[in-house]
Z-matrix of the N, CA and C atoms (Angstrom, degrees):
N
C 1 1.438
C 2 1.522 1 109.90
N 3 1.200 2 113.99 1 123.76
C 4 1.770 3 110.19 2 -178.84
C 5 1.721 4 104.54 3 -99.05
N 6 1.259 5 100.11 4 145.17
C 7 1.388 6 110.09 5 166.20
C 8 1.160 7 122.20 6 -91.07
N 9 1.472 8 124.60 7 163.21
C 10 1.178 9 129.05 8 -129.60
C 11 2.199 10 82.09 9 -147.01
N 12 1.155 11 116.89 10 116.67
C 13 1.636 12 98.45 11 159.90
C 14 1.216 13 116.56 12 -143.35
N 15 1.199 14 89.91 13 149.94
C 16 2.045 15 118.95 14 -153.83
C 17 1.906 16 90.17 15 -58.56
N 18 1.164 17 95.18 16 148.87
C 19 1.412 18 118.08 17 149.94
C 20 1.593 19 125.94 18 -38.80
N 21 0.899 20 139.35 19 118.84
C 22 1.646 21 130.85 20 175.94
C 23 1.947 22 96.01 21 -66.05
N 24 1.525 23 106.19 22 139.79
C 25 1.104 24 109.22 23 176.56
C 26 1.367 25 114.90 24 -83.03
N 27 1.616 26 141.76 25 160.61
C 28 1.582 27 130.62 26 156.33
C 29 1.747 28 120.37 27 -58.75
N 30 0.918 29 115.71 28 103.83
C 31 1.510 30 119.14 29 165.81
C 32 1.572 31 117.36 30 -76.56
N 33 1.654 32 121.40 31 118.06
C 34 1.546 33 97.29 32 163.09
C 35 1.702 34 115.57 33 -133.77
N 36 1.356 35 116.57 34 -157.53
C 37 1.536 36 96.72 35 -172.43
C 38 1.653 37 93.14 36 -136.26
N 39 0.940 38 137.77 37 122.87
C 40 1.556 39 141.49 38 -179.12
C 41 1.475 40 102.37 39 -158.96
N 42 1.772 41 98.77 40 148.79
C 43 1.445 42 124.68 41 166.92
C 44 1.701 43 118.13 42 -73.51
N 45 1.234 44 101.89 43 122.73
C 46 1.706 45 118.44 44 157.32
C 47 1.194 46 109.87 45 -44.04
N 48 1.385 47 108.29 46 115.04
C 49 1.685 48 120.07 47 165.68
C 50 1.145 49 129.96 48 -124.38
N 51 1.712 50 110.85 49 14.00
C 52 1.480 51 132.48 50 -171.80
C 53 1.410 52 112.94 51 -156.41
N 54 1.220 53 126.97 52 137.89
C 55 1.283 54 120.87 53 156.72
C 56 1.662 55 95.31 54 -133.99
N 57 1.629 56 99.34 55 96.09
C 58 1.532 57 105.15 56 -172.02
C 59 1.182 58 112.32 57 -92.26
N 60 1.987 59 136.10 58 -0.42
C 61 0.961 60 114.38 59 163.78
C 62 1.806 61 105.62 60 178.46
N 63 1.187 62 134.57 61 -150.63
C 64 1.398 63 111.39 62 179.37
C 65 1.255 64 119.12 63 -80.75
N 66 1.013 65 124.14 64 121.76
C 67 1.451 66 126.10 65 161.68
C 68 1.695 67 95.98 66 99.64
N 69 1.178 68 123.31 67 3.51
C 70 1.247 69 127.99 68 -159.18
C 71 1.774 70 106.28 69 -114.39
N 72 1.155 71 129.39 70 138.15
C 73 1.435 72 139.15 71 140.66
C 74 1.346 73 134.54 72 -136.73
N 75 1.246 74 130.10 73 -178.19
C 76 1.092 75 135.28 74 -177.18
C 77 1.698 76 106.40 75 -124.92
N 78 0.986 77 109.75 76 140.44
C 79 1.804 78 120.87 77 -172.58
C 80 1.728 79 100.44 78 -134.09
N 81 1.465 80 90.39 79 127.32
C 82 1.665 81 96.37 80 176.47
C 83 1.685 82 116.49 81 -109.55
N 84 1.180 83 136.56 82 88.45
C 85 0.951 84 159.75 83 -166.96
C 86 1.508 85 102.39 84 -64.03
N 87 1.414 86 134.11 85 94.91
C 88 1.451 87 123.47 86 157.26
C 89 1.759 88 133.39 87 -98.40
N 90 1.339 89 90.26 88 128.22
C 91 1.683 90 74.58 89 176.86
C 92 1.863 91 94.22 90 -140.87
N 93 1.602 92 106.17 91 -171.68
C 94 1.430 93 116.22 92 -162.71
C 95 1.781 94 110.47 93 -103.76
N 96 1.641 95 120.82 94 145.76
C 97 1.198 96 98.25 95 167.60
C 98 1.311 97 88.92 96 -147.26
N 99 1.991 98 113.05 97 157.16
C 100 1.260 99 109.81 98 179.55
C 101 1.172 100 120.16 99 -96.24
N 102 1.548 101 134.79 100 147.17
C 103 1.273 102 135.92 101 -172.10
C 104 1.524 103 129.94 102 -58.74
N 105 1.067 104 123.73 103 106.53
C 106 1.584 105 121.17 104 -162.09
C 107 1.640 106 114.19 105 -23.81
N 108 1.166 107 95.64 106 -57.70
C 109 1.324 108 99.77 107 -159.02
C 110 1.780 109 104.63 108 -97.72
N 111 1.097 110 111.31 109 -43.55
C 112 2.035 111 109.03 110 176.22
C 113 1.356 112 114.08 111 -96.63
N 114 1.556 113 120.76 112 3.07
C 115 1.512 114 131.67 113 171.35
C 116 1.657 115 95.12 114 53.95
N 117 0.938 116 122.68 115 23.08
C 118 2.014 117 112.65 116 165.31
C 119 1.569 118 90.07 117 -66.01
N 120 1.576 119 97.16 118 149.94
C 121 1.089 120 113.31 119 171.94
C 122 1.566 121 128.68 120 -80.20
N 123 1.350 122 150.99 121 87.06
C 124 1.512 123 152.66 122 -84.83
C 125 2.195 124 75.22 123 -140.71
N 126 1.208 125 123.24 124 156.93
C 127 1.463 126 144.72 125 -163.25
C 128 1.445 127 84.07 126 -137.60
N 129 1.505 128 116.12 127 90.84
C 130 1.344 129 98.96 128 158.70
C 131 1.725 130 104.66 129 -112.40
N 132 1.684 131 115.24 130 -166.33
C 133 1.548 132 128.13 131 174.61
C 134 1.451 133 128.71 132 -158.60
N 135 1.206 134 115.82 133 138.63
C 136 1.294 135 118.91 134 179.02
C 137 1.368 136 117.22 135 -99.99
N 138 1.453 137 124.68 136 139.86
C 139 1.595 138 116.75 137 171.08
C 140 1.833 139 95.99 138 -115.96
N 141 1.205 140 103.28 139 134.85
C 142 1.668 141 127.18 140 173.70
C 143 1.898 142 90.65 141 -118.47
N 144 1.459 143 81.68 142 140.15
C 145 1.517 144 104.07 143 151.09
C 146 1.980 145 120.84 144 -83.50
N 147 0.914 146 104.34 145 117.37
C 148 1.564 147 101.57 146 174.37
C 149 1.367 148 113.05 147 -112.94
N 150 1.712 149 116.54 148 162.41
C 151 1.435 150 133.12 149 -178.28
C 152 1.737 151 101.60 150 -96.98
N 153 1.232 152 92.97 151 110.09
C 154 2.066 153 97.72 152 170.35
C 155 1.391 154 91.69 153 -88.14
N 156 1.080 155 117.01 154 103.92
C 157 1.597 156 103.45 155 147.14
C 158 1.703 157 156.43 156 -58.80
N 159 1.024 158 67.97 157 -21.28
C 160 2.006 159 103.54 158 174.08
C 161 1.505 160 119.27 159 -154.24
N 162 1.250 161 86.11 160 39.33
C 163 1.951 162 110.84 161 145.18
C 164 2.180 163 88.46 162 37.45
N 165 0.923 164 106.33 163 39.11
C 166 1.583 165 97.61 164 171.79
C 167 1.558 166 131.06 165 -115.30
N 168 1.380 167 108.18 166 11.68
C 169 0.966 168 134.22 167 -176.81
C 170 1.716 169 111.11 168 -90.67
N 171 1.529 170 142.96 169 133.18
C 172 1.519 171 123.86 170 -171.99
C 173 1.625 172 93.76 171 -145.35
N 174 1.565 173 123.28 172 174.03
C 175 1.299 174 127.76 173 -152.58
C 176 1.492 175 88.94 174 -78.19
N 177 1.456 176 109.25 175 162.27
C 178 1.666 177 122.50 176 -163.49
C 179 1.453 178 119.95 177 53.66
N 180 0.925 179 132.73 178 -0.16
C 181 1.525 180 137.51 179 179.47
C 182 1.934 181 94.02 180 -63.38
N 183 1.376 182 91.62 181 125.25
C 184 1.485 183 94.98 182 156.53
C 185 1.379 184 127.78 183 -95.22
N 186 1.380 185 130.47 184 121.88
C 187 1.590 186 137.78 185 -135.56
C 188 1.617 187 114.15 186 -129.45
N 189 1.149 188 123.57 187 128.58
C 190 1.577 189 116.01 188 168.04
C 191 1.501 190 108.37 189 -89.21
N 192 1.396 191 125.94 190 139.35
C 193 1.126 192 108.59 191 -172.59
C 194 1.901 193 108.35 192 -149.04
N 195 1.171 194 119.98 193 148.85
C 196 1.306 195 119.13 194 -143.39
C 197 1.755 196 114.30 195 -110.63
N 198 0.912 197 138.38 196 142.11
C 199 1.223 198 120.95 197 161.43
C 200 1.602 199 127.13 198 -87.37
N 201 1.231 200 117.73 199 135.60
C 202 1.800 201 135.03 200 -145.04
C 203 1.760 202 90.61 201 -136.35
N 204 1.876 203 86.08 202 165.63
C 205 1.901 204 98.75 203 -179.89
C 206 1.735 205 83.15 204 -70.28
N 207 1.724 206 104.33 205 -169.56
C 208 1.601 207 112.39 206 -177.51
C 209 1.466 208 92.90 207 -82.40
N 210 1.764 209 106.25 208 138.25
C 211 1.329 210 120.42 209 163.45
C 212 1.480 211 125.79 210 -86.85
N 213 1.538 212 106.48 211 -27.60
C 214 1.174 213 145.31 212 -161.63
C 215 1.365 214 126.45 213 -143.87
N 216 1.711 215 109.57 214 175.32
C 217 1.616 216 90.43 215 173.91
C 218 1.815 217 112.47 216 -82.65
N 219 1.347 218 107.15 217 0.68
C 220 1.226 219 119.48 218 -153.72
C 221 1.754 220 105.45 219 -126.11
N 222 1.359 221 93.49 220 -28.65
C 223 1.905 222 106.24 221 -177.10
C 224 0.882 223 124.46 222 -81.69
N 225 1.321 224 131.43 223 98.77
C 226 1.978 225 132.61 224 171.15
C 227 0.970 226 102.37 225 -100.32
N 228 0.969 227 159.22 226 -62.81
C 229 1.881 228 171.54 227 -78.19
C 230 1.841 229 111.23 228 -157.95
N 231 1.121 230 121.60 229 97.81
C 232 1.161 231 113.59 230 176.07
C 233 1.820 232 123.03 231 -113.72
N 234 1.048 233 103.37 232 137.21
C 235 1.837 234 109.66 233 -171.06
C 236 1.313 235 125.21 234 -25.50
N 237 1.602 236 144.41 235 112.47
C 238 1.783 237 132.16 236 -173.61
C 239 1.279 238 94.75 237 -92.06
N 240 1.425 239 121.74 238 -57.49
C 241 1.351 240 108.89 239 -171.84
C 242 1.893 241 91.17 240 -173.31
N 243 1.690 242 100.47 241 160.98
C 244 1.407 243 104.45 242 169.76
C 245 1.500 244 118.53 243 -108.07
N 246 1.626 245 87.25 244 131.25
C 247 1.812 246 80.52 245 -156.51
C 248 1.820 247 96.84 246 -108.03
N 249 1.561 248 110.81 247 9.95
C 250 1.215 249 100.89 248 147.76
C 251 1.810 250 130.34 249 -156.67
N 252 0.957 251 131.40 250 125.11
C 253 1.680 252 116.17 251 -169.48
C 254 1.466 253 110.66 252 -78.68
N 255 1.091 254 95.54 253 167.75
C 256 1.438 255 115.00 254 -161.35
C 257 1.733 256 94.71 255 -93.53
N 258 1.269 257 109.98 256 169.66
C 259 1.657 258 115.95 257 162.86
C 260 1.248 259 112.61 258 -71.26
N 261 1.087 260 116.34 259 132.66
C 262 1.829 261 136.71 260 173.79
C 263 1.374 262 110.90 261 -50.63
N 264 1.224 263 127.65 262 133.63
C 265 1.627 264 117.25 263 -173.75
C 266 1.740 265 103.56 264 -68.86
N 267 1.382 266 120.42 265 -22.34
C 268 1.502 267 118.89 266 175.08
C 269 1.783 268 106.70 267 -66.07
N 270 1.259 269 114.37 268 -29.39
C 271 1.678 270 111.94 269 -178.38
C 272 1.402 271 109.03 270 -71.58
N 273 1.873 272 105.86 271 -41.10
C 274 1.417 273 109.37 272 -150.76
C 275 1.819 274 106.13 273 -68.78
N 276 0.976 275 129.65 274 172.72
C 277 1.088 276 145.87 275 -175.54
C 278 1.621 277 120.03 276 -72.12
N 279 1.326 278 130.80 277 123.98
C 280 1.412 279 111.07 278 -165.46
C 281 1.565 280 112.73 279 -119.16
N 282 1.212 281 128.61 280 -167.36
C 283 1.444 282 123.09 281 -175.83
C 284 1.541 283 98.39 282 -85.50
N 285 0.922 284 121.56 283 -31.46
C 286 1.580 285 107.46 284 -171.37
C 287 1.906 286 105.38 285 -67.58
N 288 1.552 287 114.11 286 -26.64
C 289 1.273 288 100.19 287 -175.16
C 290 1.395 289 105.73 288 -84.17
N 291 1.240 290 120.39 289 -21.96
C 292 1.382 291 117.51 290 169.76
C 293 1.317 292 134.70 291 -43.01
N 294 2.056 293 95.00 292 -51.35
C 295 1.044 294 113.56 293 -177.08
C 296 1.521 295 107.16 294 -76.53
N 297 1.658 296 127.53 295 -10.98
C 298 1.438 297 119.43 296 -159.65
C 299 1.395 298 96.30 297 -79.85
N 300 1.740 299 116.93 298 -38.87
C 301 1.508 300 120.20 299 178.63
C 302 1.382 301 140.67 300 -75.21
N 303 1.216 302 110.48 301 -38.45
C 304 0.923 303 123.35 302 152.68
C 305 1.436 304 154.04 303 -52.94
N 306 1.679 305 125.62 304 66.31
C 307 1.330 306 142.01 305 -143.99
C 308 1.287 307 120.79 306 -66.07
N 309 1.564 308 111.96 307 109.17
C 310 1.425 309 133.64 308 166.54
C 311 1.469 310 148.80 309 -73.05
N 312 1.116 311 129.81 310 152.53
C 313 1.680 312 98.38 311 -168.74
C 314 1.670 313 107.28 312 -55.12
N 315 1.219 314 122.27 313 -48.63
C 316 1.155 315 114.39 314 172.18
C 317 1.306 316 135.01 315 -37.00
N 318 1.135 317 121.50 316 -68.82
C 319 1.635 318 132.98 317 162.83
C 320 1.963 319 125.18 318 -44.85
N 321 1.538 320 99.53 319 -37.98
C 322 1.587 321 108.74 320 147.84
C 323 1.459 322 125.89 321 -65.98
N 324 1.187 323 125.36 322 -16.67
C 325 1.612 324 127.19 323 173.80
C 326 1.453 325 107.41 324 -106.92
N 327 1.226 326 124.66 325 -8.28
C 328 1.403 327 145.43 326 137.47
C 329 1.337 328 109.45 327 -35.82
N 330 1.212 329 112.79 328 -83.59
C 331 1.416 330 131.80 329 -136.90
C 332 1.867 331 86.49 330 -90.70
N 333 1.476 332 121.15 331 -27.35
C 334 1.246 333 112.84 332 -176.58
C 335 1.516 334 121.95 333 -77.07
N 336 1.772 335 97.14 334 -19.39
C 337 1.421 336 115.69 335 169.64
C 338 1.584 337 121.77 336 -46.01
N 339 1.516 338 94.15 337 -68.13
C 340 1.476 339 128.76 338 170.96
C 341 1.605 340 102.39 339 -41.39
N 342 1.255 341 127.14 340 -55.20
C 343 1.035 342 123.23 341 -169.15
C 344 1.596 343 112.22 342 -76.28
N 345 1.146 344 124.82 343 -29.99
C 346 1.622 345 114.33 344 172.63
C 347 1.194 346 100.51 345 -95.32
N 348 1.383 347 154.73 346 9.20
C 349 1.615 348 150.06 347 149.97
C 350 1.686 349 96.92 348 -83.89
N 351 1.494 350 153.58 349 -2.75
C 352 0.908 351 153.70 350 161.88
C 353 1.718 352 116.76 351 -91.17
N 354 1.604 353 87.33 352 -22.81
C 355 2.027 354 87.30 353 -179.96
C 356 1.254 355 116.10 354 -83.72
N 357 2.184 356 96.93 355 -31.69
C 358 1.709 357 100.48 356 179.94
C 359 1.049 358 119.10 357 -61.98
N 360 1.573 359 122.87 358 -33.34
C 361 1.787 360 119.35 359 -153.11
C 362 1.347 361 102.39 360 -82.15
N 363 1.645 362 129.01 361 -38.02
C 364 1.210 363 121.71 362 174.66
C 365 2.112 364 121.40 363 -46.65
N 366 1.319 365 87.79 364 -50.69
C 367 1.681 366 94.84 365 169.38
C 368 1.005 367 120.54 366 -72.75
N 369 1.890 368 141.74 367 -21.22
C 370 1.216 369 114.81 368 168.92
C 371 1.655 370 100.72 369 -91.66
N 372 1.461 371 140.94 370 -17.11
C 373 1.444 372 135.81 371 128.29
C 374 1.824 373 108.75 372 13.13
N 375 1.135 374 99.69 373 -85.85
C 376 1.850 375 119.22 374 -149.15
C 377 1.846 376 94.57 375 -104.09
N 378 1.369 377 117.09 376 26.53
C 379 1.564 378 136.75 377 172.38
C 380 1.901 379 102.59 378 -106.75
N 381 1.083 380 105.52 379 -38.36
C 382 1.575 381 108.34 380 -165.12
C 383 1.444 382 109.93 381 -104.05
């Protein structure tokens, strides 16, 4: 009896940049190539459709992801595992803290307020 052995499948590693629908995402695959002719090093990317099977995959997740028969008209590549999570939208950073730091005319005529109602009270203080 002769054996017969499978093909090695493509393995790659890219970030989630979609979760376009059930069971469905999008993975953006980056890697480097050099420029034909001036060899600069060029940032290009691929987007594959992948199969979540159990929808556990979420945007920024860094993902291993596999090549499969067609799932879809669009699906070759289905999810191995996530080998890293993304930040929690409760960690990530929001507009209000943005907006708390970031100094506006408003918040400068604020803060300039504060500051000459802090110069007066000391002097009428050391007046009485």
């Amino acid at each position: 009896m002769s054996t017969t052995t499978r093909h090695t499948r493509k393995d790659l590693v890219g970030i989630v940049t979609s979760r376009s629908g059930d069971k469905s995402i999008k993975v953006t695959v980056p890697f480097k190539v050099p420029h034909p002719r001036y060899q600069k090093v060029i940032n290009r990317k691929t987007v594959v459709h992948v199969h979540d099977e159990k929808n556990e995959a979420s945007l920024g997740d860094k993902v291993e992801i596999m090549e499969t028969r067609p799932i879809s008209r669009l699906k070759r590549w289905r999810l191995v595992s996530i080998l890293e999570k993304a930040v929690s939208a409760s960690a990530a950073i929001t507009e209000a803290d943005v907006a708390a730091t970031v100094p506006t005319k408003t918040t400068k005529a604020n803060e300039n307020a504060q500051a000459a109602e802090a110069k007066t009270e000391p002097a009428a203080a050391t007046k009485s």
